[in-house]
Structures are given as C-alpha cells and as structure tokens.
N, C-alpha and C positions, 0 to 999 in steps of 0.2 A: 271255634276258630274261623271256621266258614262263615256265619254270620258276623264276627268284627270287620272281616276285609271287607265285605257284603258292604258293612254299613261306613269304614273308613273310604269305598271308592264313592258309594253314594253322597256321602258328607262333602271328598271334593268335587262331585260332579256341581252339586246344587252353589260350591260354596263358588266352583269358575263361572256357574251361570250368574252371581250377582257380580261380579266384577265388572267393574267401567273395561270395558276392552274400548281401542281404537277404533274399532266399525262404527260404534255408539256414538265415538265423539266426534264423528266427520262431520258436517254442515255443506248443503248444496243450495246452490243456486241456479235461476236458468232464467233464460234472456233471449229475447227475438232479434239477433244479428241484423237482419236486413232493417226491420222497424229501427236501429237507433242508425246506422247508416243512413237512410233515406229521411232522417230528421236532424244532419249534419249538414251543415253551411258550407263545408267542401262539397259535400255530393253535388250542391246548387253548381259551386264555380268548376267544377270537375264536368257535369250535362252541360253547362253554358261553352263551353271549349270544345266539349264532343259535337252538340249540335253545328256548330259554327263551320266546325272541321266538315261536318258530314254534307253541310251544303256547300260547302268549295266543292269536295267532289261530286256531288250532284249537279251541282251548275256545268261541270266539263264533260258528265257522261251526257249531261244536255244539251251540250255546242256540240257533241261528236254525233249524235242523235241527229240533229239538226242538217247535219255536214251529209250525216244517210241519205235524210230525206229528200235534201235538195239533188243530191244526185241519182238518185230512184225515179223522182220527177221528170230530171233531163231524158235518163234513157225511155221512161216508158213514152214520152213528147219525141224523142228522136229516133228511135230506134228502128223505124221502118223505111231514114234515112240514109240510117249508116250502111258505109261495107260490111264486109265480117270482119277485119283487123280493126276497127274501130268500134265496131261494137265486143271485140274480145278484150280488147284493152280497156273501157268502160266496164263494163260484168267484171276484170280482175279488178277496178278501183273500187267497186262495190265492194266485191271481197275481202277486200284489205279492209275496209273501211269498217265492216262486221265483224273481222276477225279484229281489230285493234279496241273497239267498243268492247269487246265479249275477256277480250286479254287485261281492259281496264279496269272492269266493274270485277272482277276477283282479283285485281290489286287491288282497288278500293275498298272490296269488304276486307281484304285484310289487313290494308292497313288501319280501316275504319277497329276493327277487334282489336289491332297491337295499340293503337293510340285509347281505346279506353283502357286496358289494361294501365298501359302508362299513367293516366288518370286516373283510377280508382283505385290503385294500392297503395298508394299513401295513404285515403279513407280510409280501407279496409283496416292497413296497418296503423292507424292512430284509432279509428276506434278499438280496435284487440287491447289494443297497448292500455287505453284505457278501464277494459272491461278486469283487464291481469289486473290493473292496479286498485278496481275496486272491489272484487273479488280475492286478493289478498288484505286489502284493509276490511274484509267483512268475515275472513276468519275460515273462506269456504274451502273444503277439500274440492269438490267440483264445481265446475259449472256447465248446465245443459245447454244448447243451441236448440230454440224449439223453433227458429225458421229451419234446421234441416230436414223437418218431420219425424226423426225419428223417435223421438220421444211419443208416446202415447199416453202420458197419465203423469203428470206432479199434481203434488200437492201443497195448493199456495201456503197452507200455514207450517211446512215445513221446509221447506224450497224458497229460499229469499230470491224473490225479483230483482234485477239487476238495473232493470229501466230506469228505473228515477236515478239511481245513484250514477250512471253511467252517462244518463243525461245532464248532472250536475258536472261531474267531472270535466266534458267537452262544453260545458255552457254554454247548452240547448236551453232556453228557456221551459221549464215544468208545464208550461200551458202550450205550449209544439209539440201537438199530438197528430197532423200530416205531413207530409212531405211538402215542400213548396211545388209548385207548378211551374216548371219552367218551359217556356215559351218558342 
C-alpha cells in the first residue's frame, strides 16, 4: 500500500512537471528607452525649444553680468573720490546687483528643469505608448528597460528586441541608428 501512494504521488509529480504551465508560456522582451527617444524627431524639436529657451536666459544672466561689471569698474575708478555715503550706497547697488544675479540663475535653472520636463513628456509618453502597443501586438508578458541598468543578462534568442519594431511604429527610419546633432 505504501509503495502505490509512493508511486501515485511520483506519477503526479512527473505527470505536473510536463504540463505547459503559464511561467513556460510568458514571452519577454527588452529595449534601450533612452536609445529609441533620442532617435525620435520630437526629441530634435523638443532640444531645438530647450536650447533656444536656455539662451534667452543666458543672454539676461549676461546683460545682468555686464550691469556687475560696469559698476565694479566705476567704484574701484571712484572710490577714493567718494564720501562714505556714497561709497555705502554704491557697495549696497553692488549688492543688490549680486544678490538679484545669484536670485536669477536658480530661477533659471528651474525654470530651465520645468520647461524640459514640459518638453520631453509628450516624448517620453509617446514613445511608452508606443513600446505597450508593440509589446502587446508581440505577444510579451514582459518587457525589460536595459537603459535602467538593471538588467544584467538577456538573452537575445529568447528576449525579442523591441528596437526595430518600435522604431517602425514612430516611423524612425531602420537606418537612424544616432541621435541627430542638434546645434
């Protein structure tokens, strides 16, 4: 009797290990994020509006720079002409003049950080939208992000690449294999 159960639990051990189970039939994919963003024709026009943007601010941290110097210039040329109330009131327009420079360039970088944000999540989110949509017409349970690094090992002949197909979808041309240069 001990030997039948013996050999009835062995029979369904072996008989669940040939069963197609659902781990067997997942299908994965993975794909370099940043590589098919930076080979999208918004990423161009999204840097071409950042740039543009970053030197309007540049050019005014430039006139305010400018606005420094010439007044650094006057006092150290004057300064052994003036009063003391004229040279205290000169030394606070310097001051001002630093502290409204130094109050600018961290608006600028953040506005410079919110205006690409603003700009590059429509990319971001059309390429995703894209990768779902070809990652469900290829059938995948997964799909890996090998720009986050965290992946350490696929294996291409079982791990379908997402590049080409995902580059077809946003109609990247197949031979745009760098990023444009923008200027």
């Amino acid at each position: 009797m001990k030997k039948t159960i013996m050999f009835v639990v062995a029979a369904l051990l072996a008989g669940a290990a040939l069963m197609p189970t659902k781990a067997s039939a997942q299908k994965f994919g993975h794909i370099n994020s940043q590589e098919i963003v930076a080979l999208m024709p918004e990423r161009d026009e999204a840097l071409t509006k950042l740039q543009a943007f970053g030197k309007e601010l540049q050019e005014t941290i430039n006139s305010m720079q400018t606005d420094y110097q010439t007044k650094m210039q006057e006092y150290n040329e004057k300064v052994s002409t003036w009063n003391e109330s004229i040279k205290k009131t000169k030394e606070d327009e310097i001051n001002s003049i630093i502290q409204r420079v130094r109050q600018f360039q961290e608006q600028a970088e953040q506005d410079f950080a919110a205006r690409q944000e603003t700009l590059m999540t429509p990319v971001v989110k059309k390429a995703q939208e894209a990768i779902d949509k070809v990652a469900k017409a290829q059938g995948l349970t997964y799909v890996f992000d090998l720009a986050t690094g965290a992946i350490i090992y696929h294996d291409e002949t079982t791990s379908v690449n997402l590049l080409p197909l995902v580059k077809a979808e946003l109609g990247i041309p197949a031979s745009k294999t760098q990023p444009t240069q923008i200027q």
